[in-house]
N, C-alpha and C positions, 0 to 999 in steps of 0.2 A: 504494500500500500504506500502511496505518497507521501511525503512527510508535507504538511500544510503550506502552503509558500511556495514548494518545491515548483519547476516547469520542464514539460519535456520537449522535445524540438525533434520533427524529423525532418531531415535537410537533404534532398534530390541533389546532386551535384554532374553536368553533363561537362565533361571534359573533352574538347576536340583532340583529334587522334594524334597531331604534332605537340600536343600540349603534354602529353601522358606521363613524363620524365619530370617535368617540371611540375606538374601537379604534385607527382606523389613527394618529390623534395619537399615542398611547401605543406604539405598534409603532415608530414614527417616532423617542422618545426612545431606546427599551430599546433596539433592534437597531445604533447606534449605542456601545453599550458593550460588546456582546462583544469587540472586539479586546482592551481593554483588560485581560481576563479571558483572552487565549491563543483565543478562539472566533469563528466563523468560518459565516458564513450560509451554505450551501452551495447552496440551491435552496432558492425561498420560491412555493410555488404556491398560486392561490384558485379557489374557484367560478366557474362564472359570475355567480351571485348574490350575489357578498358575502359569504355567510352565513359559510364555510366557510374556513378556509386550512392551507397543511399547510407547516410548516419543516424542511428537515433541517440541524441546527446540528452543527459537531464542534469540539470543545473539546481541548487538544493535552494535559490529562490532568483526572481526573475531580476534583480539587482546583481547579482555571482554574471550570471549570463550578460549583461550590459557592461560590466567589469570586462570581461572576457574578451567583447567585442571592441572595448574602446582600449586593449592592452598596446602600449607601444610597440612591446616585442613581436606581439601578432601584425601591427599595422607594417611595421616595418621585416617582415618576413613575404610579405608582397612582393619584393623585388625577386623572390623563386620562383616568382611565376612568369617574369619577361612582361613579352606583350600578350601571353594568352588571355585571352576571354574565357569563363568560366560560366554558364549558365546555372543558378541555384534555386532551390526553392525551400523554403524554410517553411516548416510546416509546426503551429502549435500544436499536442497533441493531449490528450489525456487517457489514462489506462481504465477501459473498457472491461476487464477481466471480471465476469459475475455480475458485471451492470447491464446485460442482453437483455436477462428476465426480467428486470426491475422496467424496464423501457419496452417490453411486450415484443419483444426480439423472439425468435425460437431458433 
């Protein structure tokens, strides 16, 4: 269960195929800072191809997560990325687990 406060985040990330080297460098610095922001990899899934990865991060309140985002080390670990373009989509989520029934799910 959640701890109150807490936010979970799933992040779509579409990575172009010349980008792939450089992405994972940059994923390599950043994902290494979350703790330090209260945040916490949960399940980090990819394509078969590369192209594609999906993160679900949860962060122990949505203030840790803003931390995170505004780190300099994070902002300035950008330049692993070159000039790729990264398409993301960052998704709030919440844990549905045993709330199906409650919401006349079957």
């Amino acid at each position: 269960m959640d701890s109150p406060g807490a936010v979970t985040f799933v992040v779509v990330i579409d990575v172009p195929e010349r980008g792939r080297a450089d992405f994972l460098n940059y994923e390599q610095a950043v994902l290494t800072l979350l703790e330090r922001h209260g945040g916490r990899l949960e399940r980090r899934l990819r394509t078969p191809d590369g192209l594609t990865e999906v993160h679900i991060l949860s962060f122990g309140s949505n203030a840790g997560y803003q931390s995170y985002l505004g780190d300099p080390e994070r902002h300035a670990s950008r330049r692993l990325l070159g000039d790729v373009e990264l398409r993301q989509r960052l998704l709030p989520v919440v844990d549905v687990a045993g709330a199906d029934a409650e919401n006349g799910f079957s």
